[in-house]
Structures are given as C-alpha cells and as structure tokens.
LOSELO-998568 format. One record per residue: x, y, z of N, C-alpha, C, O in turn; residue in three letters. Coordinates in steps of 0.2 Angstrom, whole numbers. Atoms other than C-alpha are relative to their C-alpha. Example, Ala and Ser with C-alpha at 12.3 -4.5 7.8 and 13.67 -1.06 7.14 Angstrom:
residues 2
<atom><n_x>4</n_x><n_y>-6</n_y><n_z>0</n_z><ca_x>62</ca_x><ca_y>-22</ca_y><ca_z>39</ca_z><c_x>4</c_x><c_y>6</c_y><c_z>0</c_z><o_x>9</o_x><o_y>5</o_y><o_z>3</o_z><rest>ala</rest></atom>
<atom><n_x>-4</n_x><n_y>-6</n_y><n_z>-1</n_z><ca_x>68</ca_x><ca_y>-5</ca_y><ca_z>36</ca_z><c_x>-4</c_x><c_y>5</c_y><c_z>3</c_z><o_x>-1</o_x><o_y>11</o_y><o_z>4</o_z><rest>ser</rest></atom>
end
This chain:
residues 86
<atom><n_x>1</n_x><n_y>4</n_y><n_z>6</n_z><ca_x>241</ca_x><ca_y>-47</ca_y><ca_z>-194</ca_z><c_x>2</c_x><c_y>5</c_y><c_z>-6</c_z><o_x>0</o_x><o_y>10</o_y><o_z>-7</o_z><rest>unk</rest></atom>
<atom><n_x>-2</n_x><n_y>-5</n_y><n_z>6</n_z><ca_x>250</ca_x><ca_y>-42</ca_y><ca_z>-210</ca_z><c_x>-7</c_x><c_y>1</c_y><c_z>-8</c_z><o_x>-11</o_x><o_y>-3</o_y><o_z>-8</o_z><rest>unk</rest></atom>
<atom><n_x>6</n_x><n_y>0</n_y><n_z>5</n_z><ca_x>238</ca_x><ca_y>-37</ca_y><ca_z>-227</ca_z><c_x>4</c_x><c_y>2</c_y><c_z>-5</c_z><o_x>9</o_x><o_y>6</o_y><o_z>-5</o_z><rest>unk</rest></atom>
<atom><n_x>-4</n_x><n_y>-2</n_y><n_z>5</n_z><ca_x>244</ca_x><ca_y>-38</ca_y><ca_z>-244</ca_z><c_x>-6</c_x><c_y>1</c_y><c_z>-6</c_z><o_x>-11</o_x><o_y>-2</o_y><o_z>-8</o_z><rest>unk</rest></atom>
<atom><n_x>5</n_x><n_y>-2</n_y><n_z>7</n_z><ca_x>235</ca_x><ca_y>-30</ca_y><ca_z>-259</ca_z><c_x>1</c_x><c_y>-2</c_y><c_z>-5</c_z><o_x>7</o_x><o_y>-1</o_y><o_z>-6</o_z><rest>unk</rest></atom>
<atom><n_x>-1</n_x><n_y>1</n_y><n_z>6</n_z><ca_x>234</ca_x><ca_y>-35</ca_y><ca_z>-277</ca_z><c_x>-6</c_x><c_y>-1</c_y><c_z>-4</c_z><o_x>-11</o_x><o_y>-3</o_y><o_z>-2</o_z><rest>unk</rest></atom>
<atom><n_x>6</n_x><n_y>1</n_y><n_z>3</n_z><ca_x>224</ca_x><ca_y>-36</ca_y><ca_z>-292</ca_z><c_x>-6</c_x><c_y>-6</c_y><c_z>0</c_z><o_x>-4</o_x><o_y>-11</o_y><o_z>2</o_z><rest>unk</rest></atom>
<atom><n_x>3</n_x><n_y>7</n_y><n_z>1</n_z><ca_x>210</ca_x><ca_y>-47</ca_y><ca_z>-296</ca_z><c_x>2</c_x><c_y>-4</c_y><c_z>-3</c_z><o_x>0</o_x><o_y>-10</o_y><o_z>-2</o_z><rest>unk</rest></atom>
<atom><n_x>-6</n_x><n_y>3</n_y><n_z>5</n_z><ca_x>222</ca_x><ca_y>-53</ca_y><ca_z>-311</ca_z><c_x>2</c_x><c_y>-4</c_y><c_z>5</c_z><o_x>-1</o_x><o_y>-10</o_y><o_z>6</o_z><rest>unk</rest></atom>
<atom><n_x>-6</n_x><n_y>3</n_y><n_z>-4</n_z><ca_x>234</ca_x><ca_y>-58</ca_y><ca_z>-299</ca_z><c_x>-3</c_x><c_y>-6</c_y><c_z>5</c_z><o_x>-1</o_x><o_y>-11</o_y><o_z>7</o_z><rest>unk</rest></atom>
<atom><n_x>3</n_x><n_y>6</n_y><n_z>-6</n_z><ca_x>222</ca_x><ca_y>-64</ca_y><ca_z>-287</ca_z><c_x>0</c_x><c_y>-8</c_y><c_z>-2</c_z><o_x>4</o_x><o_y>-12</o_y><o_z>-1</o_z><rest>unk</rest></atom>
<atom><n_x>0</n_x><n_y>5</n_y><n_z>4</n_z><ca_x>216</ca_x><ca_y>-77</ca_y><ca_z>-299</ca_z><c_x>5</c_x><c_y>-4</c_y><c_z>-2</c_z><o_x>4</o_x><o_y>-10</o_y><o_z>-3</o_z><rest>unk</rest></atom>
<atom><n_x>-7</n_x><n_y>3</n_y><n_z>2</n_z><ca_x>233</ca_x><ca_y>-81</ca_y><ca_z>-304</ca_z><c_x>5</c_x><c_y>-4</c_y><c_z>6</c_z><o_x>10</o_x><o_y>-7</o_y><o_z>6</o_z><rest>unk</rest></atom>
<atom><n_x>-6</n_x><n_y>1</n_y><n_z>-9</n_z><ca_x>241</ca_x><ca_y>-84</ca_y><ca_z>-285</ca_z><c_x>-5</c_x><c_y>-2</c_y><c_z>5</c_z><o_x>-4</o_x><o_y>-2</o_y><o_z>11</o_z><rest>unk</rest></atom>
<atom><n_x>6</n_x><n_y>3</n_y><n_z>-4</n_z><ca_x>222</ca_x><ca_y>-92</ca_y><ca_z>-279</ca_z><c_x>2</c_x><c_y>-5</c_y><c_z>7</c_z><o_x>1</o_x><o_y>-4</o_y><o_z>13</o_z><rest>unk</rest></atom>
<atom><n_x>-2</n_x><n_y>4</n_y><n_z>-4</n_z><ca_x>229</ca_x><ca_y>-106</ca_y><ca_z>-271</ca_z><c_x>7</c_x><c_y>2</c_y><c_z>6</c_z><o_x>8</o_x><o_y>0</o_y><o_z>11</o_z><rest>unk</rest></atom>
<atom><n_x>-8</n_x><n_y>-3</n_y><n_z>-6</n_z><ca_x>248</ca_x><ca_y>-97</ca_y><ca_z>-264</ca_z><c_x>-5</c_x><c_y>5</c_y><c_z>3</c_z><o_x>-5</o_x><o_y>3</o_y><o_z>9</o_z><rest>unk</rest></atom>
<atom><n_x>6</n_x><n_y>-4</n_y><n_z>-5</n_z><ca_x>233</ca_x><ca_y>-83</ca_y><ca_z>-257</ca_z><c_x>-2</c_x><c_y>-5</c_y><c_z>7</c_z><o_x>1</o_x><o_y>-5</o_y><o_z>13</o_z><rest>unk</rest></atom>
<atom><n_x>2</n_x><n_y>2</n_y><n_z>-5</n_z><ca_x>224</ca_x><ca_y>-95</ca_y><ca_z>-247</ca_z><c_x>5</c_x><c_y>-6</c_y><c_z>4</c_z><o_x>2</o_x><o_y>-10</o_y><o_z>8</o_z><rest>unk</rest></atom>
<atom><n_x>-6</n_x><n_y>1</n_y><n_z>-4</n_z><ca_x>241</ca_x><ca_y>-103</ca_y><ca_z>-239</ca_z><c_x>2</c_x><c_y>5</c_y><c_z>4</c_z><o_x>4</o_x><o_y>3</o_y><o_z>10</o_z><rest>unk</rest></atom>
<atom><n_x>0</n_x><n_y>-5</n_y><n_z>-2</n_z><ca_x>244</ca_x><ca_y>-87</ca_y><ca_z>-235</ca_z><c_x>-5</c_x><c_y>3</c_y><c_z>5</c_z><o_x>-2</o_x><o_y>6</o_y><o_z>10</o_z><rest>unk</rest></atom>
<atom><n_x>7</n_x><n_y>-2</n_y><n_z>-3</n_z><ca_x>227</ca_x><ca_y>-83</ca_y><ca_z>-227</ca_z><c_x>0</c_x><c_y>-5</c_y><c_z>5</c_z><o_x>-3</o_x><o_y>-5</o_y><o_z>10</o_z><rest>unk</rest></atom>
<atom><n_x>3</n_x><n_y>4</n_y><n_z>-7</n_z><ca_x>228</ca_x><ca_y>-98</ca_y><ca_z>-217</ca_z><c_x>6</c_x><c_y>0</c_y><c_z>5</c_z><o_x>5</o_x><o_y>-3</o_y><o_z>10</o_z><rest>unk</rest></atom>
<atom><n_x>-3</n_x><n_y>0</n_y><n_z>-5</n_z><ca_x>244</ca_x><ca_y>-93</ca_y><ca_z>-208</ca_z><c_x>0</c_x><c_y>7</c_y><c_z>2</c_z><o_x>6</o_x><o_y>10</o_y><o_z>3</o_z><rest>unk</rest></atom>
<atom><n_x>4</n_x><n_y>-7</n_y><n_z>-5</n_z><ca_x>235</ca_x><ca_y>-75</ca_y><ca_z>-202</ca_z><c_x>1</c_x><c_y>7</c_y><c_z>-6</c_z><o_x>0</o_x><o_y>12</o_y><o_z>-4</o_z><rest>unk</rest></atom>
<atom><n_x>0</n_x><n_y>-6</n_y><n_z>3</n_z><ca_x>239</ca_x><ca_y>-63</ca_y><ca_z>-218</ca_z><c_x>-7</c_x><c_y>2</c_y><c_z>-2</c_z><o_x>-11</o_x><o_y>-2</o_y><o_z>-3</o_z><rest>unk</rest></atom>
<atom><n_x>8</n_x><n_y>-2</n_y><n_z>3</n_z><ca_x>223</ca_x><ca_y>-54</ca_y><ca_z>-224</ca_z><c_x>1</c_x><c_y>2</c_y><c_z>-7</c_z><o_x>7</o_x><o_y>5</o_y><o_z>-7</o_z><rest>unk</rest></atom>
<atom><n_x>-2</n_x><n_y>-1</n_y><n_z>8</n_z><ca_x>223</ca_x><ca_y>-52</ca_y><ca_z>-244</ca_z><c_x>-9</c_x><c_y>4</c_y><c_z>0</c_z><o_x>-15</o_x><o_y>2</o_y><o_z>0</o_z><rest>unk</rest></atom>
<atom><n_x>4</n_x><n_y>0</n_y><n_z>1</n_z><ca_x>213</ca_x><ca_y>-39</ca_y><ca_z>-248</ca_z><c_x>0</c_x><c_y>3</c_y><c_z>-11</c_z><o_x>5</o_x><o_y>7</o_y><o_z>-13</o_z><rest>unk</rest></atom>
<atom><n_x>1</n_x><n_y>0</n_y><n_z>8</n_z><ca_x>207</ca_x><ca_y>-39</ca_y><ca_z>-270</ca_z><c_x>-2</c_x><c_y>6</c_y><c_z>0</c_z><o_x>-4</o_x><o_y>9</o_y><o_z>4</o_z><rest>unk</rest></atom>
<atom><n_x>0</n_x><n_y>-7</n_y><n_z>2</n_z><ca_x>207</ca_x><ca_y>-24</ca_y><ca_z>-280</ca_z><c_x>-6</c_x><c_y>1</c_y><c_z>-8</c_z><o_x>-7</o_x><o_y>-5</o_y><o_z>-9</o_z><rest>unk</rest></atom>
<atom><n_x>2</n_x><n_y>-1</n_y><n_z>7</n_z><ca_x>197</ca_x><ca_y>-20</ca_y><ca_z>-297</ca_z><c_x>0</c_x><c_y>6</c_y><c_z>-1</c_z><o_x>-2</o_x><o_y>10</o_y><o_z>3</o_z><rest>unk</rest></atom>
<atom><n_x>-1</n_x><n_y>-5</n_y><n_z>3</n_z><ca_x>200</ca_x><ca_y>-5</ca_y><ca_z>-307</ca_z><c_x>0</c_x><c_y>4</c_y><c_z>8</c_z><o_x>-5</o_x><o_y>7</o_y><o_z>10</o_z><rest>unk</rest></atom>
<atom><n_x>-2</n_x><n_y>-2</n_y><n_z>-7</n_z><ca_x>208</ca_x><ca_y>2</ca_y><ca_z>-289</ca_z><c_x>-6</c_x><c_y>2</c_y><c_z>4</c_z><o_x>-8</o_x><o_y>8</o_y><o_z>6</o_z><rest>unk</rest></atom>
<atom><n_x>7</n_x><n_y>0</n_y><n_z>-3</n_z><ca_x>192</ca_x><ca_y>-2</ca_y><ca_z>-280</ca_z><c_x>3</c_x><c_y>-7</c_y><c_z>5</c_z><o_x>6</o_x><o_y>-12</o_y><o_z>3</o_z><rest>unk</rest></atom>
<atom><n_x>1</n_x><n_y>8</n_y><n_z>-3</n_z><ca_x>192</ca_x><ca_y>-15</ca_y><ca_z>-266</ca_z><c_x>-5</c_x><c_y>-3</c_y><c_z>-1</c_z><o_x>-10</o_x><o_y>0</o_y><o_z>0</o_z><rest>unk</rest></atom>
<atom><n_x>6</n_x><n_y>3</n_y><n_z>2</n_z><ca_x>181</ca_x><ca_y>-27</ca_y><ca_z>-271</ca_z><c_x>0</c_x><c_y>-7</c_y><c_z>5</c_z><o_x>-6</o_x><o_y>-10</o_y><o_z>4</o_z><rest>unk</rest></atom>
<atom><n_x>1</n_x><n_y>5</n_y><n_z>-4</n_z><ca_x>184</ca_x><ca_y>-41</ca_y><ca_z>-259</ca_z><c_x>8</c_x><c_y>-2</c_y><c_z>5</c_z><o_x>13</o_x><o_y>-3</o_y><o_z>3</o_z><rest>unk</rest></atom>
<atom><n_x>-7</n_x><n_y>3</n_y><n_z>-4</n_z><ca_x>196</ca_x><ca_y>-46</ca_y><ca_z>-243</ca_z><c_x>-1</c_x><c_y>-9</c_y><c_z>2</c_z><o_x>-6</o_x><o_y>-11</o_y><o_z>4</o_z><rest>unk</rest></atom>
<atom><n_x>-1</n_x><n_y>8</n_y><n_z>-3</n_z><ca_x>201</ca_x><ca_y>-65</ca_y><ca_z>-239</ca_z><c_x>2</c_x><c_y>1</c_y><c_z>8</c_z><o_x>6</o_x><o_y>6</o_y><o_z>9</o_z><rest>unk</rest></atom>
<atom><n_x>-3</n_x><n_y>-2</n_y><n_z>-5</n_z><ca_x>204</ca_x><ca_y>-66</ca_y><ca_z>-219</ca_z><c_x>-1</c_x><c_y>-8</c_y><c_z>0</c_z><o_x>-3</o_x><o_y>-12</o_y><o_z>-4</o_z><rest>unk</rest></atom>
<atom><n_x>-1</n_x><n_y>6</n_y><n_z>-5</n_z><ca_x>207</ca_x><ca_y>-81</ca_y><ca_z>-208</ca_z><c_x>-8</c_x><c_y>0</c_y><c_z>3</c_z><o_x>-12</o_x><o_y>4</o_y><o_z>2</o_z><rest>unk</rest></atom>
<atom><n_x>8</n_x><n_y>1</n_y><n_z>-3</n_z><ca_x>190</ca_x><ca_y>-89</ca_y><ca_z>-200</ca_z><c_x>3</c_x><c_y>2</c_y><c_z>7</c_z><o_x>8</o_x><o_y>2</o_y><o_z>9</o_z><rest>unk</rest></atom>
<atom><n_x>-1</n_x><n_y>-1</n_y><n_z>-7</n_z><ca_x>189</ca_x><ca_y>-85</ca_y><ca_z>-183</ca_z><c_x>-4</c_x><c_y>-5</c_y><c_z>3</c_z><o_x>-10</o_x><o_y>-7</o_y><o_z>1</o_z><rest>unk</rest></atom>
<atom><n_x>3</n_x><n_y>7</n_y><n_z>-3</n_z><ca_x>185</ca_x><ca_y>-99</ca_y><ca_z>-173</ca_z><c_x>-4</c_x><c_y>1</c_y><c_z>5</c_z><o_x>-1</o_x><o_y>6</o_y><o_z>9</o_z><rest>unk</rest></atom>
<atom><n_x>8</n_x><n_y>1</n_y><n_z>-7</n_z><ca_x>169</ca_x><ca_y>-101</ca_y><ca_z>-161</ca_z><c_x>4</c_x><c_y>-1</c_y><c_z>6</c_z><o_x>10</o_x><o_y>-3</o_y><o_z>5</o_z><rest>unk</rest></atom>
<atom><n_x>0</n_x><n_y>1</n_y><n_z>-4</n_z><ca_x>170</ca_x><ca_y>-100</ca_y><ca_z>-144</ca_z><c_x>-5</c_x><c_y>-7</c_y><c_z>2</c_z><o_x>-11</o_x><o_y>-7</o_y><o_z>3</o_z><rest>unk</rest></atom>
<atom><n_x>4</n_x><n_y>3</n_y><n_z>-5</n_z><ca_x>165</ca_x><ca_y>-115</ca_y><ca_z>-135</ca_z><c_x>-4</c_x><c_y>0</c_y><c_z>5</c_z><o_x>-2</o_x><o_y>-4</o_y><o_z>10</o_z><rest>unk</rest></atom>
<atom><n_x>5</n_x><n_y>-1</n_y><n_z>-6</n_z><ca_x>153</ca_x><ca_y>-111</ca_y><ca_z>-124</ca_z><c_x>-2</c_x><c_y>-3</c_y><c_z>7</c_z><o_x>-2</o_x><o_y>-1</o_y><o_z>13</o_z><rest>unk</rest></atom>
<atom><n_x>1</n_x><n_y>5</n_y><n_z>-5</n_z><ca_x>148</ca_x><ca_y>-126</ca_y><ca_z>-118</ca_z><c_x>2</c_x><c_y>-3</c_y><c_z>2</c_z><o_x>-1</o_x><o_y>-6</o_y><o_z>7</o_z><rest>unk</rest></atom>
<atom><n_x>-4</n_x><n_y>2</n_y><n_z>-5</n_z><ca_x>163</ca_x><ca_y>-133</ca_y><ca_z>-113</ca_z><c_x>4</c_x><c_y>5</c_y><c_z>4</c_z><o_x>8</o_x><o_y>4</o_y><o_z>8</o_z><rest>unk</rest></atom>
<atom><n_x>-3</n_x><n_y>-6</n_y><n_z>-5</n_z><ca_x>167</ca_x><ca_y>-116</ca_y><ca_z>-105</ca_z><c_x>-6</c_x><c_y>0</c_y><c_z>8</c_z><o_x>-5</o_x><o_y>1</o_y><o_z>14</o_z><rest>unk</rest></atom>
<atom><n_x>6</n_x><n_y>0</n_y><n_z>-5</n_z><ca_x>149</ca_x><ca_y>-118</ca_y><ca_z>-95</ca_z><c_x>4</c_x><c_y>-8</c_y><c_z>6</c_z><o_x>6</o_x><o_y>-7</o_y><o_z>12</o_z><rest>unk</rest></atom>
<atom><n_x>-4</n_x><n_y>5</n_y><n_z>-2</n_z><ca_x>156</ca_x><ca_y>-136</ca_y><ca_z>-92</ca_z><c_x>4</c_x><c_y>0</c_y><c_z>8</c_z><o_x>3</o_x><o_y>-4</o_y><o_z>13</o_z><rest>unk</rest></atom>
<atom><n_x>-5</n_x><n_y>-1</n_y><n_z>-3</n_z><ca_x>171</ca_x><ca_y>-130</ca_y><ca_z>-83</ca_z><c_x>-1</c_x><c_y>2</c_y><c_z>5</c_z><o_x>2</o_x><o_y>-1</o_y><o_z>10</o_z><rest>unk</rest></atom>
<atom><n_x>0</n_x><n_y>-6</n_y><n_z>-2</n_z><ca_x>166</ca_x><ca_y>-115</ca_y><ca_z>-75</ca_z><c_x>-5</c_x><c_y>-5</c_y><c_z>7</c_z><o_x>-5</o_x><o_y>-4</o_y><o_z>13</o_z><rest>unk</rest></atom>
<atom><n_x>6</n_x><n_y>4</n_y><n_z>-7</n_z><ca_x>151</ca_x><ca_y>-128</ca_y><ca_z>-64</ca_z><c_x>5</c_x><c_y>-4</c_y><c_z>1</c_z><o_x>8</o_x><o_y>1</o_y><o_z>0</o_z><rest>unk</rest></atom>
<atom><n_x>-7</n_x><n_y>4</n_y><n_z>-1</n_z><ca_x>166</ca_x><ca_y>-140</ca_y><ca_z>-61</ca_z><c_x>5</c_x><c_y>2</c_y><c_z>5</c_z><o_x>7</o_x><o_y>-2</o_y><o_z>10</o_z><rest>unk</rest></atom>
<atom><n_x>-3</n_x><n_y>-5</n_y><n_z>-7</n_z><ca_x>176</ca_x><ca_y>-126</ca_y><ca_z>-51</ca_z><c_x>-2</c_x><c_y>3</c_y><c_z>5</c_z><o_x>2</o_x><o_y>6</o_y><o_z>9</o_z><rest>unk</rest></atom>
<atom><n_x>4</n_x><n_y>-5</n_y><n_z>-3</n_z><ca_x>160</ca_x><ca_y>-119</ca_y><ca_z>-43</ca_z><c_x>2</c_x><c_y>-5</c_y><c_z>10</c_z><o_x>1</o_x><o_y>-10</o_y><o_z>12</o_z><rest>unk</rest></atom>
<atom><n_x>1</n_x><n_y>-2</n_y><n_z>-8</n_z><ca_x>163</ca_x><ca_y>-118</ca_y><ca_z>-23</ca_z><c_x>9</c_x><c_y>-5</c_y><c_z>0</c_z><o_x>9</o_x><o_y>-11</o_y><o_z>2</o_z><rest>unk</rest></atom>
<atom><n_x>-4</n_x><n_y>8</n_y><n_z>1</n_z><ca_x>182</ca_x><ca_y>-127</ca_y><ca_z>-26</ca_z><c_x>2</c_x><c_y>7</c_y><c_z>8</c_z><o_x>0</o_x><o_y>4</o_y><o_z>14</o_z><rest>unk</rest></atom>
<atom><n_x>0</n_x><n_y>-5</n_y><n_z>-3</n_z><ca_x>186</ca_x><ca_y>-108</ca_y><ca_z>-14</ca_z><c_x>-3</c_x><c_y>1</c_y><c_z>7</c_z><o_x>0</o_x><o_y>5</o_y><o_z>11</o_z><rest>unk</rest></atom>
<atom><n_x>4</n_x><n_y>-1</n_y><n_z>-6</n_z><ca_x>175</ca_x><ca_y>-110</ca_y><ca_z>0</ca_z><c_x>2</c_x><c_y>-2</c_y><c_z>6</c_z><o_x>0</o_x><o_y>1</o_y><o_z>12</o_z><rest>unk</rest></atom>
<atom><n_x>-2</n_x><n_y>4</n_y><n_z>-4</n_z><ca_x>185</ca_x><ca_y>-120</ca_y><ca_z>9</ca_z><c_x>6</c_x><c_y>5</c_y><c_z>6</c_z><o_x>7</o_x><o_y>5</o_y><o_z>12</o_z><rest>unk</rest></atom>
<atom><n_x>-6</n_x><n_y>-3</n_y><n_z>-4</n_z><ca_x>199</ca_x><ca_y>-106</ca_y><ca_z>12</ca_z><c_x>-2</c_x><c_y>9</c_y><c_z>2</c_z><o_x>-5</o_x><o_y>13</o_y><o_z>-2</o_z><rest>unk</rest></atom>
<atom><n_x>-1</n_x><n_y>-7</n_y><n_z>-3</n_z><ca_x>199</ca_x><ca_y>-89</ca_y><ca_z>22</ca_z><c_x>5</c_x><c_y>5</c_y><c_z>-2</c_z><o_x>10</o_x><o_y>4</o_y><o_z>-6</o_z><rest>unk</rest></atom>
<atom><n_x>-4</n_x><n_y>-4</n_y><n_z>4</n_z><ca_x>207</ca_x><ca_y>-73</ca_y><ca_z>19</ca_z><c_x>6</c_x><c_y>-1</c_y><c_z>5</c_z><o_x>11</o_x><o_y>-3</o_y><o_z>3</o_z><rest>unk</rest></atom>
<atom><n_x>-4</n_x><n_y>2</n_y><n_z>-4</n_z><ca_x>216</ca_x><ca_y>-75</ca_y><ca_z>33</ca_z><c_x>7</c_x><c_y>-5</c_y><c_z>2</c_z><o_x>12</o_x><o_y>-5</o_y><o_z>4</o_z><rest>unk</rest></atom>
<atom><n_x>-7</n_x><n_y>4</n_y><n_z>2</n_z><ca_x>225</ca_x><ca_y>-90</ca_y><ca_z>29</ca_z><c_x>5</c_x><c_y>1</c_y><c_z>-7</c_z><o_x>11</o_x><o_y>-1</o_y><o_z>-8</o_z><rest>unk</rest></atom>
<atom><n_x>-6</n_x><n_y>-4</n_y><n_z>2</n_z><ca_x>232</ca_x><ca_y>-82</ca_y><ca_z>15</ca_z><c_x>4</c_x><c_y>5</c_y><c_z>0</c_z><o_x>10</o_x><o_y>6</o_y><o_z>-1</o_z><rest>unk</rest></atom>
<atom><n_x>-5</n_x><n_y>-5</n_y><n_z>0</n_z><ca_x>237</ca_x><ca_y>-67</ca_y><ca_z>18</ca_z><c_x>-2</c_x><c_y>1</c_y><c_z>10</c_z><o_x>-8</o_x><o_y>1</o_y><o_z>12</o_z><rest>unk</rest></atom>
<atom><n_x>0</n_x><n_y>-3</n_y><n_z>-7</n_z><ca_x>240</ca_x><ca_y>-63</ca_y><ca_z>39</ca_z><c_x>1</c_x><c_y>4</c_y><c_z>2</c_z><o_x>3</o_x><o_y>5</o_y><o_z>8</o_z><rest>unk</rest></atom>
<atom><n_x>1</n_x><n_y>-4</n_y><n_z>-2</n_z><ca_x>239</ca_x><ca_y>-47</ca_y><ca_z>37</ca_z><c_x>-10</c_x><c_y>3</c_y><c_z>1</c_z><o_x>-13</o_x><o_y>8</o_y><o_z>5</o_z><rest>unk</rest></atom>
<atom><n_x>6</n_x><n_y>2</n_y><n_z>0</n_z><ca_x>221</ca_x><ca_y>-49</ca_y><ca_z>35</ca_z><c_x>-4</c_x><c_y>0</c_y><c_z>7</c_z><o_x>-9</o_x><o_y>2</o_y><o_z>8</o_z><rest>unk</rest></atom>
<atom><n_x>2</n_x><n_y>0</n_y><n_z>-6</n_z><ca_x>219</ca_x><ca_y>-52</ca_y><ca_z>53</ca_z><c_x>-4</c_x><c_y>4</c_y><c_z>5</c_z><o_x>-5</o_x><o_y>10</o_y><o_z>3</o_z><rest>unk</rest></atom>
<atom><n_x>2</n_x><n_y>-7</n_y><n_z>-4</n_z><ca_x>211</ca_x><ca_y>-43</ca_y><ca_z>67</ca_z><c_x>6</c_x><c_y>1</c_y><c_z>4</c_z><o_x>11</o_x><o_y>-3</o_y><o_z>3</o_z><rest>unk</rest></atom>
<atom><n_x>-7</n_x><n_y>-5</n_y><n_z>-5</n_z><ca_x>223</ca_x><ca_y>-33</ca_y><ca_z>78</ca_z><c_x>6</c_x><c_y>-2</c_y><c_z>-5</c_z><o_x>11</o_x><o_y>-4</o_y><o_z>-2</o_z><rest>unk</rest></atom>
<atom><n_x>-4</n_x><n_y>1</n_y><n_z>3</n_z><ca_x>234</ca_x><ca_y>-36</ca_y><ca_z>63</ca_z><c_x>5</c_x><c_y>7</c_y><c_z>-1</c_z><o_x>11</o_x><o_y>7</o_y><o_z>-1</o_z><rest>unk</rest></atom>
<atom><n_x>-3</n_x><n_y>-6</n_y><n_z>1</n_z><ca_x>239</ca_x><ca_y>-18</ca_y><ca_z>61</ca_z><c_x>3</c_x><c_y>3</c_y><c_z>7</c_z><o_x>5</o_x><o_y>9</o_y><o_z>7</o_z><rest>unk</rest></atom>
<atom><n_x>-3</n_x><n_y>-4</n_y><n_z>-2</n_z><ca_x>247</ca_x><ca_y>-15</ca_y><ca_z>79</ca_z><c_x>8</c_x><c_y>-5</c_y><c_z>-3</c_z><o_x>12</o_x><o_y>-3</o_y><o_z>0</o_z><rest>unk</rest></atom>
<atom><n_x>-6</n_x><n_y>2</n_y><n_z>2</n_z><ca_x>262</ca_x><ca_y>-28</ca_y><ca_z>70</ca_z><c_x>2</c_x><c_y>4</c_y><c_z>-6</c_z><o_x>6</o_x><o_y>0</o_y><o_z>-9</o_z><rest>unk</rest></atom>
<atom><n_x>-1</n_x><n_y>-3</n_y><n_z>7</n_z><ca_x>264</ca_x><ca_y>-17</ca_y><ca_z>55</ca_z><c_x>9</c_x><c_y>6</c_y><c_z>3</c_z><o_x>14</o_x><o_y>7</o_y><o_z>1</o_z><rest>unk</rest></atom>
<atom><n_x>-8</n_x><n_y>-4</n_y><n_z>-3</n_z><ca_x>278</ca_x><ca_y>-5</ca_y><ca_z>65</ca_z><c_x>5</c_x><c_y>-4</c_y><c_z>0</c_z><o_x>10</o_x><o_y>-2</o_y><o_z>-2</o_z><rest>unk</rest></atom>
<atom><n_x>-6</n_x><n_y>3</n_y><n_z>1</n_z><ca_x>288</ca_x><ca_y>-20</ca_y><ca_z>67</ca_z><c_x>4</c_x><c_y>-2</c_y><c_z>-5</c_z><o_x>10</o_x><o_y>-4</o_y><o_z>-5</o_z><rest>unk</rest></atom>
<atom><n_x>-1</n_x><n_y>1</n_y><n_z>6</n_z><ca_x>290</ca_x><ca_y>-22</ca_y><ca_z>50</ca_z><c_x>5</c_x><c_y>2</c_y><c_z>-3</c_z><o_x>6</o_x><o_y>1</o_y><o_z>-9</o_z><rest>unk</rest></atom>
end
C-alpha cells in the first residue's frame, strides 16, 4: 500500500482527488505544522462469518467416504517391500 503526505492546506484543497485515491488502496496521511494529525486509509471490509459458518457445515463429512489408501498406494500395508522396485 503506497502513503502520500501533505499538508492540511492541501488536504482541504485535493479533498475529493484524496478520497479517490484512498478508495483505490493509497493511505493519505495530514500534516499540521509537521505534526501528523490525521491518516485517511481504505475501510477494511468484515469478514462474513456467517456465510463462512454456512459453508464450512455444508462440507462437513463430504471426506469420509475416501481412504488413504485410495489416494496414495503407498499408504498400504506391505507397501514398503515395493519401494526397491522403484
């Protein structure tokens, strides 16, 4: 995220070109008599929770169905005297 500094003059002056700016991720931090007195940033937006909760019960047991086995066949028993062949 880039950050641009300038006075409060200017701020006041470039109010509206600032907050275009801030809404496409720069942070604009104001100045007064070389003091910071105030940063503009971007909102950060909420997580949704509740369609995370949602989701998350939705996928619950989709997994159950498969072994390790059937993915990988080295997972096996006596799978380790095939490993020389390799």
């Amino acid at each position: 995220m880039s950050t641009i500094r300038l006075s409060a003059t200017s701020a006041r002056n470039k109010f509206f070109e600032l907050l275009n700016q801030v809404a496409l991720g720069t942070e604009v931090i104001i100045e007064k008599d070389n003091k910071e007195i105030a940063v503009l940033s971007p909102k950060i937006k909420k997580t949704d929770w509740k369609n995370i909760l949602k989701a998350s019960q939705g996928l619950h047991g989709v997994l159950k169905d498969y072994t390790f086995t059937e993915i990988s066949p080295s997972r096996k028993k006596g799978s380790w005297k095939h490993l020389g062949k390799w």
